[in-house]
Steps between C-alpha positions, in 0.01 A plus 500: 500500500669301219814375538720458221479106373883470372581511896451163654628623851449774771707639769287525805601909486361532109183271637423761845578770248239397319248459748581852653592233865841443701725173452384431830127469425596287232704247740221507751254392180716174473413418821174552549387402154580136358367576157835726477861315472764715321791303376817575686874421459775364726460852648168526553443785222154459409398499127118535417371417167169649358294233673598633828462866454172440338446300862667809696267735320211259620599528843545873466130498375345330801704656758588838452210590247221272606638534841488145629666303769775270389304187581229669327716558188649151542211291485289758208858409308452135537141532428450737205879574380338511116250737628730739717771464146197599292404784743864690503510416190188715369573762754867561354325535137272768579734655742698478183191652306474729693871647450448489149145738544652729788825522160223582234351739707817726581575482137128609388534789786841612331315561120440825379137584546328620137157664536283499201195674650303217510600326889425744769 
């Protein structure tokens, strides 16, 4: 997922959108996670730059995909944060790959078929 870099800010409904989560997961994130501090106003809306969804979509990595308990996530996010970053990072670009193979592939299957004789 690439967001677009002209956009310095996020809603916290564009970033759960974006992560396929509710709001709600987000706010629980903050709480449980100190690597993750949105920027908020006088009214508590919460703004998250790129840093922090590239965090969120760490998180999202360790617990929902890697399936591990919060301390668990916690501490591997202290620990390795480059590592876990470089890991979702490589996954999106072959998921991303793979999109683009799955795309050739319909449009191969939609070309007329020519026989010359010569493939069986």
């Amino acid at each position: 997922m690439k967001l677009p870099s002209e956009k310095l800010y996020y809603s916290i409904g564009e970033v759960a959108d974006m992560l396929r989560v509710n709001a709600s997961l987000l706010r629980y994130w903050e709480k449980q996670f100190d690597a993750l501090k949105p920027r908020t106003n006088a009214k508590g809306t919460r703004f998250y730059t790129q840093a922090d969804i590239q965090t969120l979509r760490e998180i999202y990595h360790l617990t929902k995909e890697k399936e591990l308990s919060l301390a668990a996530a916690a501490k591997q996010l202290k620990l390795v944060q480059r590592d876990v970053s470089k890991e979702v990072e490589v996954l999106e670009r072959l998921q991303a790959i793979r999109n683009e193979l799955l795309d050739m592939k319909q449009a191969v299957s939609q070309l007329p078929y020519e026989s010359d004789g010569s493939n069986p």
